[in-house]
C-alpha positions as CSV (number, residue, x, y, z in Angstrom):
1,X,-8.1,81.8,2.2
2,X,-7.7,77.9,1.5
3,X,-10.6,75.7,1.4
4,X,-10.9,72.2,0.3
5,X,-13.5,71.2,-2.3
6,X,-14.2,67.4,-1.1
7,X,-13.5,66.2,-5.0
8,X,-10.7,64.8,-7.1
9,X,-12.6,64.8,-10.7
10,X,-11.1,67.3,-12.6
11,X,-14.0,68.7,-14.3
12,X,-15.4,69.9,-11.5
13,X,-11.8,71.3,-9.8
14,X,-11.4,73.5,-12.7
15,X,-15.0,74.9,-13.2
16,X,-15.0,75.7,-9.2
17,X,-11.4,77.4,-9.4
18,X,-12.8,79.6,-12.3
19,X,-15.8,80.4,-10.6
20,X,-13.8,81.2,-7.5
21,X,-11.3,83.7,-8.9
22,X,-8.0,83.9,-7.3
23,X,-8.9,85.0,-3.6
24,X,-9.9,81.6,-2.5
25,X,-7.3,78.6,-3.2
26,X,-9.2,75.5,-3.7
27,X,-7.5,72.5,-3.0
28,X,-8.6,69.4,-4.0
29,X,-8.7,65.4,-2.3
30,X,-5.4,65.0,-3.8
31,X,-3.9,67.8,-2.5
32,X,-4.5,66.8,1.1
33,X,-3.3,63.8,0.4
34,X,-6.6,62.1,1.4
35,X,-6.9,59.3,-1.5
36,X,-9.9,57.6,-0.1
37,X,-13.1,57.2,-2.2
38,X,-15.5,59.1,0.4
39,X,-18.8,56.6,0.1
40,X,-21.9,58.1,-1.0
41,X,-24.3,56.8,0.7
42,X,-26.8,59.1,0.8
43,X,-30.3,59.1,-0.8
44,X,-30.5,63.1,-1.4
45,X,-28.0,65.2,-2.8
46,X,-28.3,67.2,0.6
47,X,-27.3,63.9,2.2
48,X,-24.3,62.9,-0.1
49,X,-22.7,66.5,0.0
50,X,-22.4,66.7,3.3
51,X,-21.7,63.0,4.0
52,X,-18.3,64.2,2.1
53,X,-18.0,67.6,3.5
54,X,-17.9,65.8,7.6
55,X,-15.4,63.0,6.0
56,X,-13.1,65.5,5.4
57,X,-13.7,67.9,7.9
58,X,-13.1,64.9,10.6
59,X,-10.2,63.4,9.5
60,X,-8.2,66.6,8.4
61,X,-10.0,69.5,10.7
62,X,-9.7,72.2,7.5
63,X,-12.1,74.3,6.2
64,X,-14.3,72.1,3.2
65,X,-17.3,72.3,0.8
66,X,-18.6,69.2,-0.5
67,X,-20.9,69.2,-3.6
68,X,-23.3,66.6,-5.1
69,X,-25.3,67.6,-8.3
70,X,-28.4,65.8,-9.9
71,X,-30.4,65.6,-13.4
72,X,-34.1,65.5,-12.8
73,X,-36.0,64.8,-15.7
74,X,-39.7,65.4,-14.8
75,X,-41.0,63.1,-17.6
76,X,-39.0,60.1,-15.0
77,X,-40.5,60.6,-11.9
78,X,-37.3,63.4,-11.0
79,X,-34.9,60.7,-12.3
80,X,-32.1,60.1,-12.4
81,X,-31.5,62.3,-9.5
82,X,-29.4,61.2,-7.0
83,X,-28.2,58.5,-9.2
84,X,-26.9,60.8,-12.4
85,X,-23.3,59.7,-12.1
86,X,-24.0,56.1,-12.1
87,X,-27.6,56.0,-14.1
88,X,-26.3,53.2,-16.5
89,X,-25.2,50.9,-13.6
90,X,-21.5,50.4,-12.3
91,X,-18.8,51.7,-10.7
92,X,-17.5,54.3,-12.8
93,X,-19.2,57.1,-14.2
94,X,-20.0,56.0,-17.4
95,X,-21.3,59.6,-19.4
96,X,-21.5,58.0,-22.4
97,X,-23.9,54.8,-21.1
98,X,-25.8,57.5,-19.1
99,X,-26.5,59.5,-21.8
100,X,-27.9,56.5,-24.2
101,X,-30.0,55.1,-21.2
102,X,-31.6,58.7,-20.3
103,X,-32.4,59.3,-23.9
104,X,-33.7,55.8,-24.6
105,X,-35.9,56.4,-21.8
106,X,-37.2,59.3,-23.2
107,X,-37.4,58.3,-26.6
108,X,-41.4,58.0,-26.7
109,X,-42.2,60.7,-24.4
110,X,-43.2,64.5,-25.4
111,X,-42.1,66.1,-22.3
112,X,-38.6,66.7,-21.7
113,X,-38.3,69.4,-18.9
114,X,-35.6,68.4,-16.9
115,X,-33.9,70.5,-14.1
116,X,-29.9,70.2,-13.3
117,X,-29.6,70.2,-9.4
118,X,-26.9,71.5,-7.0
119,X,-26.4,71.2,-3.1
120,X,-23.0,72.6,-1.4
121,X,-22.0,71.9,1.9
122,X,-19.7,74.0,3.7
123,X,-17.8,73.7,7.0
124,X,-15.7,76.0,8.1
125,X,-12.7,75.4,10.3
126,X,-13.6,76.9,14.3
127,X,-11.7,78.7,16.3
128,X,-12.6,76.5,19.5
129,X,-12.1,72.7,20.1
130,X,-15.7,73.2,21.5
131,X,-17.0,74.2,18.5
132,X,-15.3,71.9,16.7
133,X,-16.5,69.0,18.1
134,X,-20.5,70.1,17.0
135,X,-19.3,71.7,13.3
136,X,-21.9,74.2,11.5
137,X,-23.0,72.6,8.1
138,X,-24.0,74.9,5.8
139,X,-26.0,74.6,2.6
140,X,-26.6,76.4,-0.7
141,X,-28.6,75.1,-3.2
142,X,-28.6,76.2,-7.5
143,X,-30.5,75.2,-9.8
144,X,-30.9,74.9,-13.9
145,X,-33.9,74.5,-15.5
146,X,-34.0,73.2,-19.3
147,X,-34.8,70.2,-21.9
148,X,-33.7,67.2,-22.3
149,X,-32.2,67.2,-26.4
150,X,-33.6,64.9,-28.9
151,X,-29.5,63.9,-29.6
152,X,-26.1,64.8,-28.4
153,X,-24.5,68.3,-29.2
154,X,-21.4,70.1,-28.5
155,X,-18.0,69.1,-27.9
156,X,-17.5,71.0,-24.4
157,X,-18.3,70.2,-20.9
158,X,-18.8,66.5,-19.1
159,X,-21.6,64.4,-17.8
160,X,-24.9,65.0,-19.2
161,X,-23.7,68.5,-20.7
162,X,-24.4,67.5,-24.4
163,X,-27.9,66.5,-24.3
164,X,-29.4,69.3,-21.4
165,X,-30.5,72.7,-23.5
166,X,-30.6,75.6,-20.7
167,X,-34.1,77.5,-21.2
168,X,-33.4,80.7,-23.1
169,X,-30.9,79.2,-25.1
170,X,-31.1,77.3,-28.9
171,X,-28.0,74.8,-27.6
172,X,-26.5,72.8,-24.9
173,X,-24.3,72.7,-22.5
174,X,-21.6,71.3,-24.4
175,X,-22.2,73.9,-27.5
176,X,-22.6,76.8,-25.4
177,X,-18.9,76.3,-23.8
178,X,-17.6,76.2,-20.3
179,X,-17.3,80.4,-20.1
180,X,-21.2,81.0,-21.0
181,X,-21.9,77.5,-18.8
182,X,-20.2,78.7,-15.7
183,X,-22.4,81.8,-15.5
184,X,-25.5,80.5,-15.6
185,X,-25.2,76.6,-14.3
186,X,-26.8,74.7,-11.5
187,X,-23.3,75.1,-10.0
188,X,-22.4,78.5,-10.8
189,X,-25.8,79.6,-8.8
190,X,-24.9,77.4,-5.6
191,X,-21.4,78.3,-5.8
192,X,-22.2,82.2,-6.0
193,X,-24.0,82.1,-2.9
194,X,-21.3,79.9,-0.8
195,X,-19.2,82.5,-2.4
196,X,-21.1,86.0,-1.1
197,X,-20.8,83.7,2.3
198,X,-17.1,83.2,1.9
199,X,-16.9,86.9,1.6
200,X,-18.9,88.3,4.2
201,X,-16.6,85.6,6.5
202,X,-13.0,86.5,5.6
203,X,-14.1,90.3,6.0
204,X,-15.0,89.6,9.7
């Protein structure tokens, strides 16, 4: 089975294809030759994901998942949330400048729960030009609970992966590597439920 995963950042293409295995290919934007930066416009992750997963599922009619993934740091009110990628203002996502803002923001404050957040959209090519007019989005939802660190640690992973500590564990993201992180992620618990789905479909 092919599927597109609505993203071009790298990170994210390789953890997915990991996760996956080899009985789903996952292209990526690229690979579709669709080289537009999809607008997220959204004020949820629910809304963003599948804001991406309709882009691409209207202008190239193939089978697509769309992600969006959030920090929420209870101590902020649930921020950054929404905003992670671009907490520290601009265009670009800045890890580095997120990272020094979210722990600035923190840096007088006891509690440091904070929760990593992921929503997948998924629509799946029809059969019918009926149905495909009125597509079926569906969602799966993971999510990570932990603490926000006092300072960075490890050399692994992207975003905010250096200064989130997974409960149960003595290090972060970033120490514990990608192989331990892809088990028990935000991600890796949304993406094993759109994969059981996956499953269940292509046995039909």
């Amino acid at each position: 089975m092919k599927i597109v995963f609505a993203t071009n950042n790298k990170n994210k293409l390789s953890e997915i294809r990991e996760m996956l295995g080899s009985s789903i290919e996952v292209l990526s934007l690229a690979d579709i030759n669709c080289h537009v930066d999809i607008p997220e416009t959204g004020t949820t992750l629910e809304e963003n994901a599948e804001i991406k997963a309709l882009y691409v599922y209207d202008h190239y009619h193939l089978s697509v998942f769309a992600d969006d993934t959030g920090l929420e740091v209870e101590a902020l009110g649930g921020a950054p949330g929404v905003y992670s990628a671009r907490y520290a203002g601009g265009k670009g996502h800045d890890s580095e400048a997120n990272m020094s803002k979210l722990l600035a923001n923190l840096k007088d404050k006891a509690n440091r729960k904070a929760r990593f957040r992921t929503v997948i959209s998924l629509i799946l090519a029809p059969d019918s030009a009926e149905t495909a007019a009125h597509p079926q989005v569906l969602r799966f939802e993971g999510v990570c609970n932990g603490q926000i660190t006092q300072e960075r640690q490890g050399g692994e992973g992207f975003g905010y992966d250096p200064i989130f500590m997974p409960d149960g564990y003595d290090k972060t993201f970033a120490a514990l590597g990608h192989t331990v992180k892809n088990h028990i992620s935000h991600r890796a618990k949304a993406v094993a439920l759109l994969v059981e789905y996956l499953k269940k479909h292509c046995d039909k």
